[in-house]
VOPAGU-2260 file (C-alpha; in pm, 1 decimal, decimal comma):
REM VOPAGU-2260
SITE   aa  ch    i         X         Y         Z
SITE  UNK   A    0   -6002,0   -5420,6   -4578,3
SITE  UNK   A    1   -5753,8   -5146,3   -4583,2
SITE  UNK   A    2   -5669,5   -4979,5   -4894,5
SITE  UNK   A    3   -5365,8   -4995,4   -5081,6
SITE  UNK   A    4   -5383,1   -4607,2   -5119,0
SITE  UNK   A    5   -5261,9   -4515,3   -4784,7
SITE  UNK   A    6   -5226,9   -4119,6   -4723,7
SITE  UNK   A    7   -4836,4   -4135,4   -4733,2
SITE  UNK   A    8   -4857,6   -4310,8   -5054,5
SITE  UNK   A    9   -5077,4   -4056,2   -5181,4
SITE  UNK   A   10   -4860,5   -3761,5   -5041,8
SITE  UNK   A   11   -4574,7   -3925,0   -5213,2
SITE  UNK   A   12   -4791,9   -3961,8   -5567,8
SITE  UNK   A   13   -4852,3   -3628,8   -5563,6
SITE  UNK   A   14   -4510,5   -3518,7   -5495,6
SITE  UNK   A   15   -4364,3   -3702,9   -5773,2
SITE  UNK   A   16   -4635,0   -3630,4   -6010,8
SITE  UNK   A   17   -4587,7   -3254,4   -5959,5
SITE  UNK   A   18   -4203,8   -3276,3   -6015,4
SITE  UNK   A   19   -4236,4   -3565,6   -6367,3
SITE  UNK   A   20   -4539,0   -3386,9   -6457,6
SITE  UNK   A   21   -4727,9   -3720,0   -6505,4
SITE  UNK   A   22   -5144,8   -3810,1   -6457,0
SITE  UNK   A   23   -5116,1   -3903,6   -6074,5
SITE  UNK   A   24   -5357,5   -4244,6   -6159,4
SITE  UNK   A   25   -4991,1   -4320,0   -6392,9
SITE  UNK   A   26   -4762,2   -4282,7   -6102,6
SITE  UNK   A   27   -4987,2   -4456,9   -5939,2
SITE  UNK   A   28   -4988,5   -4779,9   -6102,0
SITE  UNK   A   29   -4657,0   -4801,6   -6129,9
SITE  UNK   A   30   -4595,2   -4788,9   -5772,1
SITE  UNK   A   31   -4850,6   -5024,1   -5696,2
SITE  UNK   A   32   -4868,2   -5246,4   -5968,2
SITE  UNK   A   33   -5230,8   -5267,5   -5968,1
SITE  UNK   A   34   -5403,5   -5301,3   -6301,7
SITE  UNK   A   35   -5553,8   -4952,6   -6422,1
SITE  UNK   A   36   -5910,6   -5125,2   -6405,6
SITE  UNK   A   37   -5844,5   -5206,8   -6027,0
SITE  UNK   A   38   -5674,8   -4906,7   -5967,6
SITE  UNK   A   39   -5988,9   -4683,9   -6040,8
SITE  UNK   A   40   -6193,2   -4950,1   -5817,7
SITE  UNK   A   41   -5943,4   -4879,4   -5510,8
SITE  UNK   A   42   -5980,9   -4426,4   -5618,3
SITE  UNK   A   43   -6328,7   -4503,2   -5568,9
SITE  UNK   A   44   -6324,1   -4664,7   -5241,0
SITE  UNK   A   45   -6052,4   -4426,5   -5089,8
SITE  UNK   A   46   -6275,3   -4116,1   -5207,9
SITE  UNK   A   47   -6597,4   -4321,7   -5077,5
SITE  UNK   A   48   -6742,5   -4231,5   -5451,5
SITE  UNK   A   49   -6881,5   -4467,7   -5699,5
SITE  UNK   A   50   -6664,2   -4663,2   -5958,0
SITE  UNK   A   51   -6884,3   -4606,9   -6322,7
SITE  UNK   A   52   -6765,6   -4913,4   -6634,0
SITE  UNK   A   53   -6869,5   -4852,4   -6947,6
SITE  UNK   A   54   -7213,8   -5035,0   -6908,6
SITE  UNK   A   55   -7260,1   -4831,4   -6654,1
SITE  UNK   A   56   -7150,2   -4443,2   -6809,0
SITE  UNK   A   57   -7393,9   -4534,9   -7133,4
SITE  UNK   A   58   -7649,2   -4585,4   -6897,1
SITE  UNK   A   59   -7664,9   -4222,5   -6852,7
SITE  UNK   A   60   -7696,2   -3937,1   -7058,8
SITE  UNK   A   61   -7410,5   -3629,7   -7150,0
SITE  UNK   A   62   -7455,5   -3249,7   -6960,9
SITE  UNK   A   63   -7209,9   -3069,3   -7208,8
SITE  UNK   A   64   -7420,9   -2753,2   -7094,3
SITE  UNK   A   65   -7241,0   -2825,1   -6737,6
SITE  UNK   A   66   -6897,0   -2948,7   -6848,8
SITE  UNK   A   67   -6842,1   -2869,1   -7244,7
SITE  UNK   A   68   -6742,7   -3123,6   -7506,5
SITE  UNK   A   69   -6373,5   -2927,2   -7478,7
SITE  UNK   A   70   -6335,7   -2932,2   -7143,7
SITE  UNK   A   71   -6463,4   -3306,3   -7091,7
SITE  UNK   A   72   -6221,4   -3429,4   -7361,1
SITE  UNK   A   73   -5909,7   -3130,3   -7156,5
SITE  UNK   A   74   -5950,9   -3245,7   -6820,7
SITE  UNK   A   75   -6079,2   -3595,7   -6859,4
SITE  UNK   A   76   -6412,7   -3571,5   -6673,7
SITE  UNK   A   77   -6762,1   -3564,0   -6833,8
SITE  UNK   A   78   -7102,4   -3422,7   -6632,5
SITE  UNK   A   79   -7399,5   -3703,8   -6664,2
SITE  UNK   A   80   -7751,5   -3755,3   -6566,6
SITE  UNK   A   81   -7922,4   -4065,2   -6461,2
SITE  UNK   A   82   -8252,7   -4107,4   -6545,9
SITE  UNK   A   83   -8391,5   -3928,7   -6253,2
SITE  UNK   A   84   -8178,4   -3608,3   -6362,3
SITE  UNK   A   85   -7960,9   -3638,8   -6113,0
SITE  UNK   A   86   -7569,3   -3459,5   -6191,8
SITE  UNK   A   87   -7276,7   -3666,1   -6177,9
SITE  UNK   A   88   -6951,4   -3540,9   -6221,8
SITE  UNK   A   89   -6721,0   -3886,4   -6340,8
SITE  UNK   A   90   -6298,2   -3812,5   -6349,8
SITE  UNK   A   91   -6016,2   -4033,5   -6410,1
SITE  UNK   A   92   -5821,3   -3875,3   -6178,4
SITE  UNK   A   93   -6002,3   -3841,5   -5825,6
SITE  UNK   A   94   -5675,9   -3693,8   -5683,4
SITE  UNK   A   95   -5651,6   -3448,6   -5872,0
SITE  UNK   A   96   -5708,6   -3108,9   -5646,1
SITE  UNK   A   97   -5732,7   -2853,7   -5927,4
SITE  UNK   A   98   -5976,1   -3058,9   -6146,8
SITE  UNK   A   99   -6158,3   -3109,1   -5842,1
SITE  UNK   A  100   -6160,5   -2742,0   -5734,0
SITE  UNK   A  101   -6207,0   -2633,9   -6136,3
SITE  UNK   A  102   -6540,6   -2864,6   -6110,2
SITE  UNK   A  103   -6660,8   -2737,6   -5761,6
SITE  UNK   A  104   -6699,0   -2355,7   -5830,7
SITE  UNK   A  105   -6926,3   -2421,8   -6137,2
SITE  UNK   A  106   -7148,5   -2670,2   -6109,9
SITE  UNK   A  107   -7455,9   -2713,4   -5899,6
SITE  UNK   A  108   -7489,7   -2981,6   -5620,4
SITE  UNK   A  109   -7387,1   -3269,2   -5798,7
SITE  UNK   A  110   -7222,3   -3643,7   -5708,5
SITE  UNK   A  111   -6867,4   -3757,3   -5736,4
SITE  UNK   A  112   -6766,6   -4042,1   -5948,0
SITE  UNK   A  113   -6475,9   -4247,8   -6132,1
SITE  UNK   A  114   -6402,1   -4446,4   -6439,4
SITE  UNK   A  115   -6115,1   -4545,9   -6629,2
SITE  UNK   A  116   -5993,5   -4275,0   -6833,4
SITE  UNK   A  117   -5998,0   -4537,2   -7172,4
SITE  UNK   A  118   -6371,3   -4559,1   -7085,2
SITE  UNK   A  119   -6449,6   -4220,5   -7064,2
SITE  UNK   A  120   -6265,5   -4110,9   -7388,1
SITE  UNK   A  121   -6456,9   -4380,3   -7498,1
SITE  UNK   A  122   -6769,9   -4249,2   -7411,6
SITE  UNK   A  123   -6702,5   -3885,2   -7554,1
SITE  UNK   A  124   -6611,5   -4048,9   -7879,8
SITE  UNK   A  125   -6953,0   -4165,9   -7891,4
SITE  UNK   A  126   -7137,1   -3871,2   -7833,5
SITE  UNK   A  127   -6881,7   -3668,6   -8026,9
SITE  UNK   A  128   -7121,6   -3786,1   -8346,7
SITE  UNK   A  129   -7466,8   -3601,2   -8199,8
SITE  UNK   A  130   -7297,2   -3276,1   -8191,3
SITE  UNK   A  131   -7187,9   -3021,7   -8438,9
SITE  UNK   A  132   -6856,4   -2812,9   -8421,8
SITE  UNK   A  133   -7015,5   -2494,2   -8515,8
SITE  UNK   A  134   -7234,8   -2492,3   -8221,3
SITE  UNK   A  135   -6948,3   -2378,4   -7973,7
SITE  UNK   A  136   -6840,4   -2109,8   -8213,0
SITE  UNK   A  137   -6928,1   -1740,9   -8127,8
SITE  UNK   A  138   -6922,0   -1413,4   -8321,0
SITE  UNK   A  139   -6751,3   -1260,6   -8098,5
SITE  UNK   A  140   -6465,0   -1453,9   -8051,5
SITE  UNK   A  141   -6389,7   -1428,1   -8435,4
SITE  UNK   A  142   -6124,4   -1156,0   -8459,6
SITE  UNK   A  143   -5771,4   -1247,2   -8627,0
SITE  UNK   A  144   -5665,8   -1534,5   -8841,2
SITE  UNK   A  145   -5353,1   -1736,8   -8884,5
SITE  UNK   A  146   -5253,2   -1935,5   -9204,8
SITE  UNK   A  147   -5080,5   -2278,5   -9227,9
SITE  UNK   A  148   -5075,4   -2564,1   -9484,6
SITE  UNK   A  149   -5063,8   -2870,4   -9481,3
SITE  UNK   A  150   -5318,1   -3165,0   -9460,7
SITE  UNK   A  151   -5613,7   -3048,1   -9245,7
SITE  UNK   A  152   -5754,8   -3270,5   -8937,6
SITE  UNK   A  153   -6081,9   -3272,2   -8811,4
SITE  UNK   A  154   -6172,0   -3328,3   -8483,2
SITE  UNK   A  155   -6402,2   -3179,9   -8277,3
SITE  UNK   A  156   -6077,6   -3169,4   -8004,5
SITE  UNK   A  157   -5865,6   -3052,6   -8291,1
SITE  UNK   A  158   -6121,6   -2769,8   -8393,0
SITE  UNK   A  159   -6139,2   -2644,6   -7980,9
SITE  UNK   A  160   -5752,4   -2648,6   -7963,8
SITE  UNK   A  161   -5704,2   -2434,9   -8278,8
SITE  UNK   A  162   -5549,8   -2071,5   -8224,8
SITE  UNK   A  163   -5720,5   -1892,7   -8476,9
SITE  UNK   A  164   -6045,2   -1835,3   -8461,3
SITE  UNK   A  165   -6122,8   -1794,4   -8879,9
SITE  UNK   A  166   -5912,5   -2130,7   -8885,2
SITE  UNK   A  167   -6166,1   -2268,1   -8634,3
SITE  UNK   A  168   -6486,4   -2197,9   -8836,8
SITE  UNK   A  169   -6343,9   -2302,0   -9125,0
SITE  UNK   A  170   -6273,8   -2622,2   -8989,1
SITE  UNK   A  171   -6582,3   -2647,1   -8801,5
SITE  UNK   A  172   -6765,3   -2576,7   -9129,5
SITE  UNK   A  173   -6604,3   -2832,1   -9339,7
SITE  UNK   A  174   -6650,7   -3100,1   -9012,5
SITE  UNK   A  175   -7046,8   -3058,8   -8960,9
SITE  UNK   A  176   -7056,4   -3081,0   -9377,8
SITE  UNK   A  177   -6869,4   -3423,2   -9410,0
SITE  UNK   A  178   -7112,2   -3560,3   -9089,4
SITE  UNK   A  179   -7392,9   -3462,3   -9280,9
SITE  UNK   A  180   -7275,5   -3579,5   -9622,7
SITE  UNK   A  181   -7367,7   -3266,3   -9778,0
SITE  UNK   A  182   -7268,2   -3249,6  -10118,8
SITE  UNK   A  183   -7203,7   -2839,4  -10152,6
SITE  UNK   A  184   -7100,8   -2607,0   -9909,7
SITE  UNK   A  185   -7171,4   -2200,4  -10003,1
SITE  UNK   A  186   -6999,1   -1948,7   -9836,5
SITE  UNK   A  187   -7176,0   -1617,9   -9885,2
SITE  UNK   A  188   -7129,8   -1247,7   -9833,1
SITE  UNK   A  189   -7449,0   -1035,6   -9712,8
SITE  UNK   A  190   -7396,8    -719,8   -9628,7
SITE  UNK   A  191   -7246,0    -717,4   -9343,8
SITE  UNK   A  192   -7210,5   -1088,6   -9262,3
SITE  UNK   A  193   -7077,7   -1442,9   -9340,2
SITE  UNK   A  194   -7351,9   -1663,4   -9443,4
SITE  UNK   A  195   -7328,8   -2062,7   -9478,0
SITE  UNK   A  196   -7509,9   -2319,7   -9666,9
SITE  UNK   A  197   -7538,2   -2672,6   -9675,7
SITE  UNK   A  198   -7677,3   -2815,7  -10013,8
SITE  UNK   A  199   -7786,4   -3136,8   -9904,2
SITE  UNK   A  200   -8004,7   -3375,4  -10124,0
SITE  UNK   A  201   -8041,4   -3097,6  -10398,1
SITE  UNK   A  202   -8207,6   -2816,7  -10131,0
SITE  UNK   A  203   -7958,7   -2537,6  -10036,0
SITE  UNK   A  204   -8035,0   -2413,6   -9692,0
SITE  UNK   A  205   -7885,8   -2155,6   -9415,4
SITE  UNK   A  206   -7705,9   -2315,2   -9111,4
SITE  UNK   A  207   -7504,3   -2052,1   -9029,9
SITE  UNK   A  208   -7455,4   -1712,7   -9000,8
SITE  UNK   A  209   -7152,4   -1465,1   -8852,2
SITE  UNK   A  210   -7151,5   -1106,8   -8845,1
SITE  UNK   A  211   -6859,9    -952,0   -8968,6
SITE  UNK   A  212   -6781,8    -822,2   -9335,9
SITE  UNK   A  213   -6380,7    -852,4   -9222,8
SITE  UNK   A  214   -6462,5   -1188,6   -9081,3
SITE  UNK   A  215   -6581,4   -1324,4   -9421,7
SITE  UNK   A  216   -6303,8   -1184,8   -9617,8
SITE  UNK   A  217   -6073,2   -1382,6   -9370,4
SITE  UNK   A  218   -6220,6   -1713,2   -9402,9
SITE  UNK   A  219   -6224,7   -1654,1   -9796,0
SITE  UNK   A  220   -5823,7   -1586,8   -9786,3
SITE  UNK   A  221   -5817,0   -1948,9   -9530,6
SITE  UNK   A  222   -5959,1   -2092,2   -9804,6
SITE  UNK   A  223   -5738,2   -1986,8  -10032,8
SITE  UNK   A  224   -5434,1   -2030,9   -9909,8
SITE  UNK   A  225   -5578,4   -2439,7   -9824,8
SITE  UNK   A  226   -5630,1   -2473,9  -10214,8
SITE  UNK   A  227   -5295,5   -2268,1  -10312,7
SITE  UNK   A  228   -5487,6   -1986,0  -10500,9
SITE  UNK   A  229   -5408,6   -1655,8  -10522,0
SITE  UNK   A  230   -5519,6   -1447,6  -10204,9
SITE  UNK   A  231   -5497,2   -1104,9  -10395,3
SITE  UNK   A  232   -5680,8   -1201,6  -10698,2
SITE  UNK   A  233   -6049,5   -1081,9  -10686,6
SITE  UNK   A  234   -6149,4   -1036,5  -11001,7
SITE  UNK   A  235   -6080,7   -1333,1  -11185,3
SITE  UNK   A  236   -6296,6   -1657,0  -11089,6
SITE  UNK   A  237   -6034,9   -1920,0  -10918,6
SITE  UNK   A  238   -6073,6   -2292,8  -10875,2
SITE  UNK   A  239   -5875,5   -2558,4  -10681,2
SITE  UNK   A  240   -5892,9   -2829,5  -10422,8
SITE  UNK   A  241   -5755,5   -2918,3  -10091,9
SITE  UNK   A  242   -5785,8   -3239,2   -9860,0
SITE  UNK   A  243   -5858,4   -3314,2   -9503,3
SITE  UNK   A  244   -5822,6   -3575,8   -9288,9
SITE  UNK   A  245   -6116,9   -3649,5   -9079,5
SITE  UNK   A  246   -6091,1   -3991,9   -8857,4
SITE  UNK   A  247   -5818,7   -4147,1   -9036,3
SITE  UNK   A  248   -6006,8   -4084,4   -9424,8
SITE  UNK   A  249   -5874,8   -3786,0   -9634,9
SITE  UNK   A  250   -6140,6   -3634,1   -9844,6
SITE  UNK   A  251   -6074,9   -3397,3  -10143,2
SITE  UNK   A  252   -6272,4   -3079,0  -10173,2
SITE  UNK   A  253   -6276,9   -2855,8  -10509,5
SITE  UNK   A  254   -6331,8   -2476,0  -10461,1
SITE  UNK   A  255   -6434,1   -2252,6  -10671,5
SITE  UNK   A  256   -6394,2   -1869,7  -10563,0
């Protein structure tokens, strides 16, 4: 049977998608009129790669050690093993020559797949709940700071698109604390560091630590400035309370500095 996704129409795709901007799978069901399910089915067969459902991507196992969390949920792809350990690397768009390029230079010898991009968001939301945010944060990307108000959201996509990197950990904190339904979090001072603690179930223990005496006076002022306190009081003992939004519920925090 020959496939609806002839070369010229692909040429064409391409052309238009570079001009609109638009996913090149969206241009191409609209010229097609296929449904998106049977659209990925007839990527797969023109690339000669397999086409993954659901049943079949939670059949396998996340490598975010091979394509991050971030980059999986950026460029809508996701790395996975089967259960011989074999790499697959499953995209929404199979057309996409940059992805495809972007994949190629850093991974090892790996297979080519595709799925629906609703199924593979899917999928990431899933795993999104084994992981914790502070895991992708280094020391030595914390540097500068930026301060805004407003209603905080956490994501693990909204923490990796932040621009600050104090604004990041603070965020990153406060997500891994409401997964773990801690009931204190202690940010402390030592030395010449930033150390954070989890009081969980009455026990108070480590589960972070950055170096960087600057660094922890930043994320102090961030957490000022979220509960409306006074950034160049240090003398007299503050308290207030900010909220965040984390999948769709706002929880209130009180802070005492």
């Amino acid at each position: 049977m020959t496939s609806v996704l002839t070369p010229s129409l692909l040429h064409e795709t391409r052309r238009l998608a570079q001009q609109t901007g638009r996913h090149i799978m969206d241009v191409l069901e609209e010229k097609t009129g296929l449904a998106s399910e049977e659209l990925v089915g007839e990527a797969a067969s023109a690339w000669h790669c397999q086409h993954l459902n659901m049943l079949a991507l939670h059949a396998m196992q996340p490598d975010f050690g091979c394509i991050s969390f971030t980059d999986a949920n950026k460029r809508e792809c996701v790395a996975l093993r089967n259960t011989e350990g074999d790499l697959f690397v499953v995209v929404a768009d199979i057309f996409n020559a940059d992805l495809q390029e972007w994949v190629t230079a850093r991974l090892p010898p790996f297979t080519w797949a595709v799925a629906n991009c609703k199924d593979i968001k899917a999928y990431l939301a899933v795993h999104e709940d084994s992981m914790r945010a502070m895991d992708g944060m280094l020391p030595e990307q914390l540097r500068s700071a930026s301060l805004d108000k407003g209603l905080e959201d956490l994501s693990l996509l909204t923490i990796s698109e932040g621009t600050s990197p104090v604004v990041r950990l603070v965020h990153s904190t406060l997500y891994d604390a409401l997964k773990s339904d801690v009931s204190d979090i202690h940010l402390e001072t030592d030395v010449d560091r930033l150390v954070i603690k989890y009081r969980l179930d009455g026990v108070l223990s480590t589960v972070g630590t950055v170096a960087g005496l600057e660094l922890a006076e930043q994320v102090i002022s961030r957490i000022k400035v979220m509960s409306e306190l006074d950034i160049a009081e240090r003398r007299v003992p503050q308290d207030g309370r900010f909220k965040v939004s984390m999948r769709g519920r706002e929880v209130d925090f009180r802070v005492s500095i």
